[in-house]
N, C-alpha and C positions, 0 to 999 in steps of 0.2 A: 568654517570648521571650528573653530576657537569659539565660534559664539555657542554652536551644538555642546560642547563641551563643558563650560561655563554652567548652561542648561539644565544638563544632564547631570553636573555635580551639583546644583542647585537643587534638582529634585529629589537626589540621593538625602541631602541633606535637612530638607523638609520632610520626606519617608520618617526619616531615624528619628527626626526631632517628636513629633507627632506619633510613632510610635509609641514613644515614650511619654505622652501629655506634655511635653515640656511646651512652655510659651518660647517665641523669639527672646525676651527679655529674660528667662531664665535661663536657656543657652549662650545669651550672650552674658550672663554676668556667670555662670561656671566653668566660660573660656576668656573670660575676661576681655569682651569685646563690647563695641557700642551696638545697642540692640538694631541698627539700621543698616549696620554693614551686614550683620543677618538677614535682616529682609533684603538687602541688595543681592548678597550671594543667591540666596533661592529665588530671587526671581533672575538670575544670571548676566548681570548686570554689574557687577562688580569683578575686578580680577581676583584671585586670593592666593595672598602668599603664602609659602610652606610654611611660616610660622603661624597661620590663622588655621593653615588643617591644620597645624598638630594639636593646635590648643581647642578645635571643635573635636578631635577623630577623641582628645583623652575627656573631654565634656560626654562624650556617647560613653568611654570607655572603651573604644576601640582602636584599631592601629590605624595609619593614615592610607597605607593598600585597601582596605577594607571599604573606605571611600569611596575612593579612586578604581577599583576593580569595576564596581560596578556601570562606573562613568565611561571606561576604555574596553567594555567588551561589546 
C-alpha cells in the first residue's frame, strides 16, 4: 500500500512537472533539492518528507493538498 502511494505521488508530480516543461534539474533547483531525489520520487522510490512537498507543492506554486489529493482519492 505505501509503495502505491509513493507511485501515485510520484506520477502526480511528474504530471505537474511536465505540465509545466520543467526539466527534473530545474524542479529540483526551485525547491532546492538534489535533481535525483526528483527522479527518485517519480519513479516512487524514494520516501519524501513534508519538508520536500512543501518545497515541490511551492516550486509548482501550489498547496501541498493539491498533491496529495490527487494521490489519496
Amino acid at each position: 500500500m505505501e509503495t502505491d502511494i509513493l507511485l501515485k505521488l510520484g506520477q502526480k508530480i511528474r504530471y505537474e512537472r511536465t505540465k509545466r516543461k520543467m526539466s527534473q534539474e530545474q524542479l529540483a533547483e526551485l525547491a532546492d533539492l538534489n535533481f535525483r531525489s526528483i527522479s527518485y520520487i517519480e519513479c516512487g522510490r524514494h520516501d519524501v518528507k513534508c519538508t520536500t512537498l512543501e518545497k515541490i507543492a511551492k516550486a509548482f506554486d501550489m498547496e501541498v493538498y493539491e498533491l496529495l489529493h490527487f494521490v489519496l482519492s
